[in-house]
C-alpha positions as a LaTeX table, in Angstrom:
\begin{tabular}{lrrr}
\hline
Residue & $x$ (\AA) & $y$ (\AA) & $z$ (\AA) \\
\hline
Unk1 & $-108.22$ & 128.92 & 59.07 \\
Unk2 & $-111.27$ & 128.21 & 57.57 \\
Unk3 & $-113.05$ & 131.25 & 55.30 \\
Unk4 & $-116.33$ & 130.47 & 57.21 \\
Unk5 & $-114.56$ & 129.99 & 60.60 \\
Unk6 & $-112.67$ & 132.98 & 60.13 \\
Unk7 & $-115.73$ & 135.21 & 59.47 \\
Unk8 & $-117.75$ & 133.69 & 62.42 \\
Unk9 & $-115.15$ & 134.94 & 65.05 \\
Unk10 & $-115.38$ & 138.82 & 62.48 \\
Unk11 & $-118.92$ & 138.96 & 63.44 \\
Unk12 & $-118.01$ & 137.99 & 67.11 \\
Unk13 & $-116.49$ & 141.17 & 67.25 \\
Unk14 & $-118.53$ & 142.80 & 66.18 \\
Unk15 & $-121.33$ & 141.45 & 68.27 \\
Unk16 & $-119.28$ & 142.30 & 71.44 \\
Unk17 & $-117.19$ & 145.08 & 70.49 \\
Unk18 & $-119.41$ & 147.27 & 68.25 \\
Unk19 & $-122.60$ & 145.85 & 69.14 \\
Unk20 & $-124.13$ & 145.49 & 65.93 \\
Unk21 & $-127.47$ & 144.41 & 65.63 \\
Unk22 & $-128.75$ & 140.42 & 64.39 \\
Unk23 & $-130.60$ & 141.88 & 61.40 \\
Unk24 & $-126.80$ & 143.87 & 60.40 \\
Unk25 & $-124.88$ & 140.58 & 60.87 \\
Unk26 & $-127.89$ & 138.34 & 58.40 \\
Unk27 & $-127.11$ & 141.55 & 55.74 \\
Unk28 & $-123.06$ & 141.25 & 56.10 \\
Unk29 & $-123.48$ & 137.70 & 56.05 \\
Unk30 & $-125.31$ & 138.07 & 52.49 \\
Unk31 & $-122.70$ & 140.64 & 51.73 \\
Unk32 & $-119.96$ & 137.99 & 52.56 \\
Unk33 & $-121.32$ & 135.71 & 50.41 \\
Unk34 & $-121.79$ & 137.37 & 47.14 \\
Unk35 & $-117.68$ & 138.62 & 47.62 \\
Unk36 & $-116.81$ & 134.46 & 48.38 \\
Unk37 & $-119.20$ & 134.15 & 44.93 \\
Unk38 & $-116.71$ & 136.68 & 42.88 \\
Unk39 & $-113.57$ & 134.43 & 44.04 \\
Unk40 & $-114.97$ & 130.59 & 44.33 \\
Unk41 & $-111.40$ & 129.76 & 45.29 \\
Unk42 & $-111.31$ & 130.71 & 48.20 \\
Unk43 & $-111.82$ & 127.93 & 51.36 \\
Unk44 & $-109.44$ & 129.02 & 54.33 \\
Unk45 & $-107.69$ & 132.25 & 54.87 \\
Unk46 & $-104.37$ & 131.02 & 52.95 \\
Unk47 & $-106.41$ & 132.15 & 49.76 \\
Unk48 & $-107.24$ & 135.64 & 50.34 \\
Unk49 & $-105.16$ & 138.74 & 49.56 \\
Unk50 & $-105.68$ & 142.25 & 49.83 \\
Unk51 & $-105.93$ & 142.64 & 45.98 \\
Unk52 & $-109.12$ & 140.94 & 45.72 \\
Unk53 & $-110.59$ & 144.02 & 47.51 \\
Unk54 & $-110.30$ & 146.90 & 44.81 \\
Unk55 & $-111.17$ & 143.85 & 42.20 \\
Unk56 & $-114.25$ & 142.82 & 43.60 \\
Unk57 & $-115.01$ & 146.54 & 43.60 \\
Unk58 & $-114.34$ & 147.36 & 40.08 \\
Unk59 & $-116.67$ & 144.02 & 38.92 \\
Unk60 & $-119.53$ & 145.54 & 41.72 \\
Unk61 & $-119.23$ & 148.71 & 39.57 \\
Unk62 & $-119.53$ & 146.69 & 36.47 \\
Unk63 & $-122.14$ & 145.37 & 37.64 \\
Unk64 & $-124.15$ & 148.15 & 37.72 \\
Unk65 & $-124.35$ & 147.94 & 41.89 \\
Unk66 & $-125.95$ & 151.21 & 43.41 \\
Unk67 & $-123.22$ & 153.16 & 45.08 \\
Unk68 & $-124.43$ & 152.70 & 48.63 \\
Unk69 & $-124.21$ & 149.34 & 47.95 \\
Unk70 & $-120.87$ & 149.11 & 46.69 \\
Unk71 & $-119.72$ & 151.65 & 49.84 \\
Unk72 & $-121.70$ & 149.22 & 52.34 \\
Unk73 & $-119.65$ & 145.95 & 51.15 \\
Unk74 & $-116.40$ & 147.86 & 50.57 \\
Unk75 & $-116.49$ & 149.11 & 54.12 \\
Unk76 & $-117.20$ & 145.53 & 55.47 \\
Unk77 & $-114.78$ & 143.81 & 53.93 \\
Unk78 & $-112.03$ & 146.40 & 54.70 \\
Unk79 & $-113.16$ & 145.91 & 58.49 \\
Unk80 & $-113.10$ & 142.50 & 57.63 \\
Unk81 & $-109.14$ & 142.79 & 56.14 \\
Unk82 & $-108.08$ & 144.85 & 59.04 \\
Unk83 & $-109.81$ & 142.13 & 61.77 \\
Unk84 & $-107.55$ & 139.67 & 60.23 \\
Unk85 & $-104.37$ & 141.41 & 60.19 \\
Unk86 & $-105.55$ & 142.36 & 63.95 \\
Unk87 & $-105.70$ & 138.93 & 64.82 \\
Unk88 & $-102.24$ & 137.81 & 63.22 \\
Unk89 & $-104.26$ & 135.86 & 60.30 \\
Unk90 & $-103.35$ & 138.40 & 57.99 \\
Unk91 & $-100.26$ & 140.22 & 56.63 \\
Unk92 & $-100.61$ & 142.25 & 54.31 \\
Unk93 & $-101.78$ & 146.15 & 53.97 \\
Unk94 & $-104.77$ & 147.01 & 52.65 \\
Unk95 & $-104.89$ & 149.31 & 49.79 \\
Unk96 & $-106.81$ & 152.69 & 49.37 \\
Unk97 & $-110.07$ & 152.09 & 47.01 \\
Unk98 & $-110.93$ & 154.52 & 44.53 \\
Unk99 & $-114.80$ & 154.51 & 46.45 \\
Unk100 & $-117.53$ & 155.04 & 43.97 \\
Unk101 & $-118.93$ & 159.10 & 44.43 \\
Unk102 & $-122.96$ & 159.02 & 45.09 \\
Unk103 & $-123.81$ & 159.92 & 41.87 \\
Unk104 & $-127.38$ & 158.97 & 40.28 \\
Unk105 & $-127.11$ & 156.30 & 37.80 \\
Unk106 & $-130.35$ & 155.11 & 35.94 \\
Unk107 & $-131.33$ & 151.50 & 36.15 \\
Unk108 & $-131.17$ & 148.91 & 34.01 \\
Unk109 & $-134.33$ & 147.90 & 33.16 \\
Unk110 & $-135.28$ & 145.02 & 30.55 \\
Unk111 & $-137.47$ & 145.05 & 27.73 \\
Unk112 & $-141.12$ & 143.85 & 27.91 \\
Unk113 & $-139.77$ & 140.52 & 25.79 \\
Unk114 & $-136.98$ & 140.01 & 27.96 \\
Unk115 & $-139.41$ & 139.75 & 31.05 \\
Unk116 & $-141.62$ & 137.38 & 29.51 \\
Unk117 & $-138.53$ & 135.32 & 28.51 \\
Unk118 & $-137.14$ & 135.57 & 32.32 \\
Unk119 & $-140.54$ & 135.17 & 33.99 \\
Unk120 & $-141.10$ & 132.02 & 32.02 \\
Unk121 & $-137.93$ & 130.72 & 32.39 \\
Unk122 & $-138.46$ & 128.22 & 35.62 \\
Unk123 & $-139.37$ & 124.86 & 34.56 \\
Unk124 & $-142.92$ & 124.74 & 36.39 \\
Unk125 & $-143.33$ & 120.87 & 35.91 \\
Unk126 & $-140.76$ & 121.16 & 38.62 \\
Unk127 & $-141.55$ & 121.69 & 42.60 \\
Unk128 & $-138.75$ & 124.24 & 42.75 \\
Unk129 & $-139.55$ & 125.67 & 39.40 \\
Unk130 & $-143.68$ & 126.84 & 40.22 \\
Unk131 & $-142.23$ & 128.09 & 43.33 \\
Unk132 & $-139.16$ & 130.37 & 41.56 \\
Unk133 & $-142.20$ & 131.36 & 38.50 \\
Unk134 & $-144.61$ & 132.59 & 41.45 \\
Unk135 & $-141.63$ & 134.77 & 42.67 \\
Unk136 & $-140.59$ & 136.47 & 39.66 \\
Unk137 & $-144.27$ & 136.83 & 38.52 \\
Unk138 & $-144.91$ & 138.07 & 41.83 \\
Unk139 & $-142.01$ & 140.60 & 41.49 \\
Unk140 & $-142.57$ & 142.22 & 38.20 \\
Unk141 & $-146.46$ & 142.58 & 38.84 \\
Unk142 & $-146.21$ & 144.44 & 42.49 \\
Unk143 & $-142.50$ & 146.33 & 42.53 \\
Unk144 & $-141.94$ & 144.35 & 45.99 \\
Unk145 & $-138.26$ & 144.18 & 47.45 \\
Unk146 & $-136.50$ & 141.56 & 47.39 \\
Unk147 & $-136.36$ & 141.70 & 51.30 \\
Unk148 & $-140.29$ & 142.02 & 51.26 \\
Unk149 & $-140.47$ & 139.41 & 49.03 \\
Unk150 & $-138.72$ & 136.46 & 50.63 \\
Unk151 & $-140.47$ & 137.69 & 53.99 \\
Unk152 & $-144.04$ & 137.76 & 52.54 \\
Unk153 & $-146.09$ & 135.54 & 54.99 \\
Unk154 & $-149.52$ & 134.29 & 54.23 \\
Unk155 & $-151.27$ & 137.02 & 56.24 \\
Unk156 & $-150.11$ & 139.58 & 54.22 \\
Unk157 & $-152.12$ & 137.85 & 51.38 \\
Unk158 & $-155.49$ & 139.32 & 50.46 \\
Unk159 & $-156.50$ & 136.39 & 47.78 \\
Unk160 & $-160.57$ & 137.29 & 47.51 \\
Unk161 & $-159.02$ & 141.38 & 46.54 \\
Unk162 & $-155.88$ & 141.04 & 45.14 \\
Unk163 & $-153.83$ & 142.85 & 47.28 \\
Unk164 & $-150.92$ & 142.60 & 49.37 \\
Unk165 & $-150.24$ & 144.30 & 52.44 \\
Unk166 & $-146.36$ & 145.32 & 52.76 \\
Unk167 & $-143.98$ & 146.28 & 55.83 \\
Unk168 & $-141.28$ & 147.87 & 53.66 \\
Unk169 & $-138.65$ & 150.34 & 55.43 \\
Unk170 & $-139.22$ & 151.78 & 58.40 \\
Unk171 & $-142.08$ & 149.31 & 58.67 \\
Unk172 & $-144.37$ & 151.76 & 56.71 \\
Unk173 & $-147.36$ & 149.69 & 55.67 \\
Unk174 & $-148.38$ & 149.71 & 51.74 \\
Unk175 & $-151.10$ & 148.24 & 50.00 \\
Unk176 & $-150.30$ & 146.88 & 46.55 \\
Unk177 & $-152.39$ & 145.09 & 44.08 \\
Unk178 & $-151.32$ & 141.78 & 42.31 \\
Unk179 & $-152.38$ & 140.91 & 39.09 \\
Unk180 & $-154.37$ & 137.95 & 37.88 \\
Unk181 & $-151.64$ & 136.14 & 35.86 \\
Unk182 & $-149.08$ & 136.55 & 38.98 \\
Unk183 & $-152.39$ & 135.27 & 41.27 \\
Unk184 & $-152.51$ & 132.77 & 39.48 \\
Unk185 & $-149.49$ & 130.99 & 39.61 \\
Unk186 & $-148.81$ & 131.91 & 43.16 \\
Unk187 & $-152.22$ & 130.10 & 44.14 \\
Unk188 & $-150.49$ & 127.20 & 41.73 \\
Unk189 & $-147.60$ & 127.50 & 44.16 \\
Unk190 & $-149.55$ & 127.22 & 47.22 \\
Unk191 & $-152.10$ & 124.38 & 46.47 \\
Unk192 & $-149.21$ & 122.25 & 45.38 \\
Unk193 & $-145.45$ & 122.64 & 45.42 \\
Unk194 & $-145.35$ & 124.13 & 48.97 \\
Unk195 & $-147.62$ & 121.69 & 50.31 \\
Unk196 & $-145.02$ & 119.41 & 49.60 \\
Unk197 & $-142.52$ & 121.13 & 51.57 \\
Unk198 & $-141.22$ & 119.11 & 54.96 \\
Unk199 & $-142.44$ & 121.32 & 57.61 \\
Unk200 & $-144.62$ & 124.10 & 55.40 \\
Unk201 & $-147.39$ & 123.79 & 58.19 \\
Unk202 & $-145.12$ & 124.71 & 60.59 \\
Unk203 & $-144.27$ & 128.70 & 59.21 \\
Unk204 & $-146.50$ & 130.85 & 57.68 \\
Unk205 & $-143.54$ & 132.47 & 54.95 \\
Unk206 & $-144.89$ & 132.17 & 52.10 \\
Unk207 & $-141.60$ & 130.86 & 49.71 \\
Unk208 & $-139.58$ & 127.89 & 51.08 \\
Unk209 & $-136.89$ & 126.18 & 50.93 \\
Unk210 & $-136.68$ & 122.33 & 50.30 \\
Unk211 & $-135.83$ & 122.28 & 53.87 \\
Unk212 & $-139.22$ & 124.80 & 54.95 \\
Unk213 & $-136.81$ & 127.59 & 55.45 \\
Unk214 & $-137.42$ & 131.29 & 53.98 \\
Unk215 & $-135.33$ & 131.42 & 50.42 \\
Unk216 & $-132.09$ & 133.49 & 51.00 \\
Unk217 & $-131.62$ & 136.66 & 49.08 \\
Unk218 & $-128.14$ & 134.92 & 48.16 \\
Unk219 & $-129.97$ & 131.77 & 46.42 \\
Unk220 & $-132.88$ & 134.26 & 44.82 \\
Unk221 & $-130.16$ & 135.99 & 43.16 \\
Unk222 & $-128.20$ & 133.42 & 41.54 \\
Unk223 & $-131.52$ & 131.63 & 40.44 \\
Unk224 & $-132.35$ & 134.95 & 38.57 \\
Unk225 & $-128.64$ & 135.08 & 37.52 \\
Unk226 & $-129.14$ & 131.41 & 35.98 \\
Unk227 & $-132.58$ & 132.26 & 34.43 \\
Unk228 & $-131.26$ & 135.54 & 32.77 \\
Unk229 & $-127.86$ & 133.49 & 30.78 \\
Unk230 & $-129.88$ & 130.96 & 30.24 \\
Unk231 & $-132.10$ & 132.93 & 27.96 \\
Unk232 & $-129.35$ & 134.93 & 26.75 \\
Unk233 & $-130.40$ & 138.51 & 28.68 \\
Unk234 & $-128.23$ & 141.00 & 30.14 \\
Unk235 & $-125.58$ & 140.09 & 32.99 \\
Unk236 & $-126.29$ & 142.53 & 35.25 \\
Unk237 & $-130.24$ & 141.57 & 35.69 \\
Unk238 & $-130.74$ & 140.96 & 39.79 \\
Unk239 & $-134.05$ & 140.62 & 41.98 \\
Unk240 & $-134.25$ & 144.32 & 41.85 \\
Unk241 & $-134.22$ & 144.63 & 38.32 \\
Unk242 & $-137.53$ & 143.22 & 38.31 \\
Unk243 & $-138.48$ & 146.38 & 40.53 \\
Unk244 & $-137.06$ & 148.40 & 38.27 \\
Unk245 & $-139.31$ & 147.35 & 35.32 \\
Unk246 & $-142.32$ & 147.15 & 37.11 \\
Unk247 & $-141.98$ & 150.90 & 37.71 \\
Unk248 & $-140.38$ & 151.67 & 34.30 \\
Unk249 & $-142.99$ & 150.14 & 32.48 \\
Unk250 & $-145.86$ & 151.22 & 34.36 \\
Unk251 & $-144.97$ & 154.31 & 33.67 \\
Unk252 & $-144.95$ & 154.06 & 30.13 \\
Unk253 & $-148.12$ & 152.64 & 29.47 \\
Unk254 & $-149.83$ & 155.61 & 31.76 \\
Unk255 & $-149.39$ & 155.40 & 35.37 \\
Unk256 & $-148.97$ & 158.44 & 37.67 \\
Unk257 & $-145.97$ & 159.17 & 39.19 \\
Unk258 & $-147.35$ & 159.56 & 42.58 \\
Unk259 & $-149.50$ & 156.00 & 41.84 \\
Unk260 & $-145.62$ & 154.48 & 41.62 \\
Unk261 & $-143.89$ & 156.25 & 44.31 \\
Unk262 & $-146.99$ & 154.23 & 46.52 \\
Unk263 & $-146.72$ & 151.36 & 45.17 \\
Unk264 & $-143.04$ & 151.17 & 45.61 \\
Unk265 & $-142.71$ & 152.61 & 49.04 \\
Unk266 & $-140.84$ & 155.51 & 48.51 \\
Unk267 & $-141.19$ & 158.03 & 51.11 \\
Unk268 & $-139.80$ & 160.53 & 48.98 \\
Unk269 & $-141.42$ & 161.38 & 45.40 \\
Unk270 & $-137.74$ & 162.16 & 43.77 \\
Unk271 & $-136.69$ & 158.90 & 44.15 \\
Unk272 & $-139.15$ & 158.09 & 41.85 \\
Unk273 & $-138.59$ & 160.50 & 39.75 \\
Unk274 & $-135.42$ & 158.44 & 38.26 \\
Unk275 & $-137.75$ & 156.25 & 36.32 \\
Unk276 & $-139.46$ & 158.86 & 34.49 \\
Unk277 & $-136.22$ & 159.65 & 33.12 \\
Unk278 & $-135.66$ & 155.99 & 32.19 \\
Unk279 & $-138.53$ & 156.10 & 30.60 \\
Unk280 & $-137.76$ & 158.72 & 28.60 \\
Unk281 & $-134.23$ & 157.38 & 27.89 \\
Unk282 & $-136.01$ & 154.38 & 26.25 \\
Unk283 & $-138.64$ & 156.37 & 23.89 \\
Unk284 & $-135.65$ & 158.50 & 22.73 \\
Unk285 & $-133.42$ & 155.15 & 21.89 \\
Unk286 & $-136.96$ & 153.65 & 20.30 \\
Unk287 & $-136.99$ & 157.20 & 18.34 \\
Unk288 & $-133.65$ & 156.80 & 17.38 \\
Unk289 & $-133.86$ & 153.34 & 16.25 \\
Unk290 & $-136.90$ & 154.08 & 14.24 \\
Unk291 & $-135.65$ & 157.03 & 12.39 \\
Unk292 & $-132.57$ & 155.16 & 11.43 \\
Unk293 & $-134.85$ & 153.25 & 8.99 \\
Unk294 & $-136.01$ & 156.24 & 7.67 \\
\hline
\end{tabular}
């Protein structure tokens, strides 16, 4: 059976027999991709095996992966496993997974030269490259999610104050203020490249597709992905890693703590609180570096 076929009729079930919503099928969909992404062999059932499981686990922990991510996509794809074997597709017994404890791991967050090198990565002579600078500039300079990001619609734009109005989770409303330089090449963005778009009258999402669709999170990350090697940065930089430096570094050069937990959308204060100690994790290794050359 085909890989795609075979998770259309997963989602079936669960549509009928667990009744999970549209918006948790779009995120297990996403989920399903980035695990067909770790194993590009696979095309049709034939391919899988139950010891791709604890390996795509280990490289999600590599990866840096937050642990309720890494517990959302393990439980998926063991319901996945089990579906198959269910439905006679599938063999095999699925082994026990070593699950990753919620434990608080700081961020990876890059230096202020490795986000100018990713943020001017795109090749803006390009349609596809404006659009993909506007995003990342857009990123670093407001702490948006990547959800909030590829939903952003035109009347959540503020242009004459700078500001953008967010529905993060829960559909609590923020205000957050965009910088010139990330104005500026989202206006770029606007007046041109998406103009261009077949169909760009038609929806008012901001970011597009060639084909005037909303930019997957699946596409967004592997367009970061390429811009980080390409520049030679870290592996493990993803759309939130941009979040992560926005806060990080506003915090360094002054910021309140309460200021970022806004900003961000945290509804809680000590989930901020993580980047201070980043923060201070960074001075320390900048201390450290510097007094070796003492």
């Amino acid at each position: 059976m085909e890989i795609d076929e075979s998770f259309d009729a997963f989602v079936q079930y669960l549509r009928v027999e667990r009744g999970v919503s549209e918006i948790t099928v779009k995120n297990y969909r996403e989920d399903f991709k980035i695990f067909l992404l770790s194993f590009p062999s696979i095309a049709t059932t034939d391919d899988l095996n139950v010891d791709m499981l604890p390996e795509f686990i280990r490289q999600q922990d590599e990866l840096a992966r937050s642990s309720s991510t890494i517990l959302r996509r393990y439980s998926l794809l063991r319901n996945y496993f089990s579906f198959l074997n269910e439905e006679g597709i599938l063999h095999e017994e699925i082994p026990e997974v070593d699950k990753p404890k919620s434990s608080k791991r700081l961020p990876f967050v890059m230096s202020n030269e490795e986000v100018d090198e990713l943020l001017e990565a795109p090749d803006i002579s390009k349609d596809n490259g404006m659009r993909d600078r506007a995003m990342l500039e857009l990123m670093y300079a407001t702490g948006l999610r990547v959800s909030e990001l590829l939903s952003l619609k035109f009347r959540n734009l503020n242009m004459q104050n700078a500001l953008i109005t967010v529905y993060g989770k829960g559909n609590k409303q923020r205000s957050v203020p965009i910088s010139s330089f990330a104005l500026e090449f989202l206006r770029k963005y606007m007046d041109g490249p998406r103009k261009r778009v077949k169909g760009s009258k038609d929806t008012d999402i901001i970011f597009l597709n060639r084909d005037g669709k909303a930019i997957s999170r699946t596409y967004f990350f592997m367009q970061i992905k390429r811009y980080a090697e390409e520049k030679g940065i870290d592996s493990s930089v993803s759309p939130h890693t941009l979040r992560h430096c926005f806060a990080t570094h506003l915090l360094e050069n002054g910021a309140s703590l309460r200021a970022v937990q806004e900003m961000l959308g945290h509804s809680n204060i000590a989930t901020t609180q993580i980047y201070t100690e980043v923060s201070t994790k960074r001075i320390m290794s900048a201390y450290d570096l510097y007094a070796s050359r003492k």
